[in-house]
C-alpha positions as CSV (number, residue, x, y, z in Angstrom):
1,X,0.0,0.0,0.0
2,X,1.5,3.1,-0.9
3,X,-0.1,6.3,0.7
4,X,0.4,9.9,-1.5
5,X,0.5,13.0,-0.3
6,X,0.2,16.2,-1.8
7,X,2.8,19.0,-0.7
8,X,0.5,22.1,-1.4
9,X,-2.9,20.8,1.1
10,X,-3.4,21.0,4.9
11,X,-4.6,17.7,3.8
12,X,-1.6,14.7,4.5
13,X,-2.7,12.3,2.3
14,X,-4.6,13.2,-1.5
15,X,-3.7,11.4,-5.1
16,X,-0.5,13.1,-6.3
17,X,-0.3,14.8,-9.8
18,X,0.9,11.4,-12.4
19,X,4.5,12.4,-12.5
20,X,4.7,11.5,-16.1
21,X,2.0,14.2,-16.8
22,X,4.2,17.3,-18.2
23,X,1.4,19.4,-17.9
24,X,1.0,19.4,-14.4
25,X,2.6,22.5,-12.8
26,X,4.0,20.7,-10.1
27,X,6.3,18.6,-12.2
28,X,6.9,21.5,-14.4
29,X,8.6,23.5,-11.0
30,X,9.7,19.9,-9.4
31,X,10.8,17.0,-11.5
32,X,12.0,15.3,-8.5
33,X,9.8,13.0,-6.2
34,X,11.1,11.6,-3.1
35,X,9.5,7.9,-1.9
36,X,9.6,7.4,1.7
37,X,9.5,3.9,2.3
38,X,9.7,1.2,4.9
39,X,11.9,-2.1,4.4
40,X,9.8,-3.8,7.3
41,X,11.8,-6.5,9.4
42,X,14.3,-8.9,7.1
43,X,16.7,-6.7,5.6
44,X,17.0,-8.6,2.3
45,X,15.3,-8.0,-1.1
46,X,13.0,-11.1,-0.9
47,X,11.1,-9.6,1.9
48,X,10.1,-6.4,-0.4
49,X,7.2,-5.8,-2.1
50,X,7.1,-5.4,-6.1
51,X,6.0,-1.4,-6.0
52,X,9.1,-1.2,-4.1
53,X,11.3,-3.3,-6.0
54,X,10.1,-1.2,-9.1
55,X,11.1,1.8,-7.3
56,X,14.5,1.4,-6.4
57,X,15.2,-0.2,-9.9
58,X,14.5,3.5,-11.2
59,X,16.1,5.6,-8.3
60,X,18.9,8.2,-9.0
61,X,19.7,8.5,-5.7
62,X,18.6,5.9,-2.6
63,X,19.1,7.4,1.2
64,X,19.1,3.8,3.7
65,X,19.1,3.4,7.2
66,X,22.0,1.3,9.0
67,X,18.9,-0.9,10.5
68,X,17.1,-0.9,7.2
69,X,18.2,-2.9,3.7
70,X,22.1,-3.1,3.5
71,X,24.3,-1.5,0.7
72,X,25.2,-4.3,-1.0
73,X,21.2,-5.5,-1.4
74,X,20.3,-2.4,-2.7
75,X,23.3,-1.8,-5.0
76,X,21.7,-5.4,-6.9
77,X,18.9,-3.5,-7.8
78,X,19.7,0.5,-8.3
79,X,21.0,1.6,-11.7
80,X,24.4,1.9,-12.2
81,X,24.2,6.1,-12.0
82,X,22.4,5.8,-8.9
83,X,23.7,7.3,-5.4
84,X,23.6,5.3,-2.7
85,X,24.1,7.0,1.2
86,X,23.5,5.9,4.4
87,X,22.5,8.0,6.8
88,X,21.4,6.2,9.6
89,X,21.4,6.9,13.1
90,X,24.1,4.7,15.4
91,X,24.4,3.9,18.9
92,X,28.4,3.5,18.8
93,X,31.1,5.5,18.6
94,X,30.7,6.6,14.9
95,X,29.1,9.9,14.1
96,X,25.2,9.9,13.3
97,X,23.1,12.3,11.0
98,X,21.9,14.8,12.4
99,X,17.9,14.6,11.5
100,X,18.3,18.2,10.5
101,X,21.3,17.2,8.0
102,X,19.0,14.5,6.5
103,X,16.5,16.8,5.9
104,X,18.8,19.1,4.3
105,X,20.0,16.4,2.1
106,X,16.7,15.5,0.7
107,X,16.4,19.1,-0.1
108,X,19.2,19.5,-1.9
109,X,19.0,16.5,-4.1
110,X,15.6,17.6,-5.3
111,X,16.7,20.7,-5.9
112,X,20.1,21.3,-6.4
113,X,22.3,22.0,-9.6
114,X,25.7,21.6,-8.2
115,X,28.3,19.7,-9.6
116,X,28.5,16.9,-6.4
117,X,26.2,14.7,-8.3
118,X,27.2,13.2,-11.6
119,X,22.9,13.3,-12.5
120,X,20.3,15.5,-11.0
121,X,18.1,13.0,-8.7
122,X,14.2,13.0,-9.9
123,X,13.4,9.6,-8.4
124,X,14.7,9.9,-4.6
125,X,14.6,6.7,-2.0
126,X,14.1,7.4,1.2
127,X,13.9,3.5,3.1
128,X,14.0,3.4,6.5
129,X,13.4,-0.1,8.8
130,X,10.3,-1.1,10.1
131,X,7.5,1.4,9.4
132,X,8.8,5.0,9.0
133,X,6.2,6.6,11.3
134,X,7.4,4.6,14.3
135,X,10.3,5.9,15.6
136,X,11.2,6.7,12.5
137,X,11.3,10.4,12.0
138,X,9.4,10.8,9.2
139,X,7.3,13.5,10.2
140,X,10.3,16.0,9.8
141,X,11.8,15.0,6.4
142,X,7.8,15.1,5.0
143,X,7.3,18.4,6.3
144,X,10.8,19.6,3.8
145,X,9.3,18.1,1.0
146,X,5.7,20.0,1.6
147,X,7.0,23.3,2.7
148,X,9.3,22.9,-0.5
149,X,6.3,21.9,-2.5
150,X,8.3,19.0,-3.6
151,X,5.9,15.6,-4.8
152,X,6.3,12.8,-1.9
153,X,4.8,9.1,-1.3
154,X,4.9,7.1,1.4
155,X,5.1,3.3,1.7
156,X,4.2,2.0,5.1
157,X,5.9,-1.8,6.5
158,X,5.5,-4.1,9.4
159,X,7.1,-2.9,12.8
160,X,9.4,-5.1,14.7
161,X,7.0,-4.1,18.0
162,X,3.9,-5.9,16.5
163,X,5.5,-8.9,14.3
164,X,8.0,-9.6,16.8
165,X,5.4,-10.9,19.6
166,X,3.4,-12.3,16.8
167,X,6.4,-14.1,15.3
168,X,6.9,-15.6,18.8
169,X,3.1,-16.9,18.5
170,X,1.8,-14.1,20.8
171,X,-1.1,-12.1,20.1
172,X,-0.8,-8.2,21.0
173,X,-4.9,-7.8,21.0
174,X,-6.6,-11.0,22.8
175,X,-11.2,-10.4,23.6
176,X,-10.8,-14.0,25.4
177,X,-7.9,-12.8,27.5
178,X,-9.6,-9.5,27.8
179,X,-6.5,-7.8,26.3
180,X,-8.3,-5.2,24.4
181,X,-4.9,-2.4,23.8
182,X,-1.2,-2.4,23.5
183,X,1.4,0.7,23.9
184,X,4.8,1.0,22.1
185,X,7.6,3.1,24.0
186,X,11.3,3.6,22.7
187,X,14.5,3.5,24.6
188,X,15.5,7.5,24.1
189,X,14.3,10.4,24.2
190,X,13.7,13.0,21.2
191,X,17.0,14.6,22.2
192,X,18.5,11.0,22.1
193,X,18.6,10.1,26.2
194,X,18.6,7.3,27.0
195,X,15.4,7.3,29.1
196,X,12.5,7.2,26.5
197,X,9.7,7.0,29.3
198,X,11.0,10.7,30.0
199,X,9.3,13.8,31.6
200,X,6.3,13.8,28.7
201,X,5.7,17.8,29.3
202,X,9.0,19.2,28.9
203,X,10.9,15.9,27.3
204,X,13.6,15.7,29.8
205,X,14.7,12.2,30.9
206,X,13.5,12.8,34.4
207,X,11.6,9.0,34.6
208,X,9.1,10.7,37.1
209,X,5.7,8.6,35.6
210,X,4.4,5.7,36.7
211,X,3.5,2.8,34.0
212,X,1.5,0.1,35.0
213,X,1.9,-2.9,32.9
214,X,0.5,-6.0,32.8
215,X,2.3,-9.2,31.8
C-alpha cells in the first residue's frame, strides 16, 4: 500500500499529480519526487514488495538506514548512476546524521544544480526499517518536501513491535484474555537520552511517571 500525499494541502494524504504528466505544474517546477518507504523486518530483497522493488530499480539517488536494507542489497537493484548514502542513526562511537542534516539532504537532491552529483536526482529513495512513522522520524523529512512543495509518497511496512510478539506466536490484542490495547515506547528520548519514558511535558529524561503494565 502506498499512501500519496500532496505537498500544497493541509490535507496529509490526497492522489499526487501522475508524474509523467508534463502538464501538471508541479512537475513542471519539481521533477523530483522523493518515496519514503519502509523495508519492514528482514533486511534482504526477498522480503520487499514489487511497488518497491520497481522503485529502487528507477532511483537516482537511494538514502538507507543502518537498520534498514544493507548497501550491498540495494546496489543489486539500483541503476548503475544511482547514489547510494547511508545516513542512519548509530548507537556507537561513529558519528550519526543529524535529523536536520537529512532533511537538508533531501532538499538539496531535489533541488540542487551543483556539480556533487554526476545526475540530477528525480526519483529519490528514502527506506527506512520497520515502518517509518514509528520511531522513524518521518514526520520531519515530510514536512521539507511539503514546505518545498516537492511531490512525496509514502510506503508503510510491518514494525518489529507488533510482528515480533506475533512471530513468537503471541497475540498483542486478545477479547478471550480481555487484552483489548497495546502501547509502544522507545529506549530514548527525542534529544537522544537514554530514558525514552521521560518527563512527557518538557521531554527531559526525568523518569518521574508511573507505567502500569500488565504481563
Amino acid at each position: 500500500v502506498t499512501i500519496i500525499g500532496p505537498p500544497d494541502e493541509d490535507n496529509l494524504v490526497k492522489p499526487l499529480p501522475d508524474p509523467t504528466n508534463q502538464n501538471t505544474s508541479q512537475q513542471q517546477h519539481h521533477p523530483s519526487i522523493v518515496h519514503i518507504i519502509g523495508t519492514g523486518l528482514t533486511p534482504n530483497l526477498l522480503s520487499l514488495p514489487l511497488s518497491t522493488l520497481h522503485l529502487l530499480s528507477q532511483a537516482d539517488a537511494v538514502l538507507y538506514d543502518s537498520l534498514g536494507l544493507a548497501y550491498e542489497e540495494i546496489c543489486k537493484v539500483v541503476p548503475k548512476h544511482c547514489e547510494v548514502i547511508c545516513v542512519g542513526k548509530r548507537g556507537d562511537s561513529q558519528k550519526s546524521w543529524k535529523q536536520s542534516e537529512i532533511d537538508d539532504l533531501i532538499l538539496q537532491m531535489t533541488t540542487s544544480t551543483s556539480t556533487t552529483y554526476t545526475i540530477k536526482p528525480k526519483t529519490i529513495l528514502r527506506l527506512k526499517g520497520g515502518d517509518p512513522f514509528l520511531f522513524g522520524r518521518a514526520r520531519t523529512e515530510i514536512e521539507t518536501l511539503r514546505s518545498n512543495q516537492i511531490p512525496y509518497s509514502y510506503t508503510p511496512a510491518i514494525s518489529s513491535c507488533i510482528a515480533g510478539p506475533h512471530l513468537g506466536g503471541i497475540p498483542l490484542t486478545d477479547p478471550s484474555l480481555n487484552c483489548q490495547s497495546f502501547g509502544v515506547w522507545t529506549g530514548t528520548n527525542a534529544f537522544g537520552g537514554s530514558r525514552g519514558l521521560g518527563n512527557t511535558i518538557n521531554n527531559t529524561s526525568n523518569n518521574s511517571e508511573h507505567w502500569d503494565v500488565d504481563t
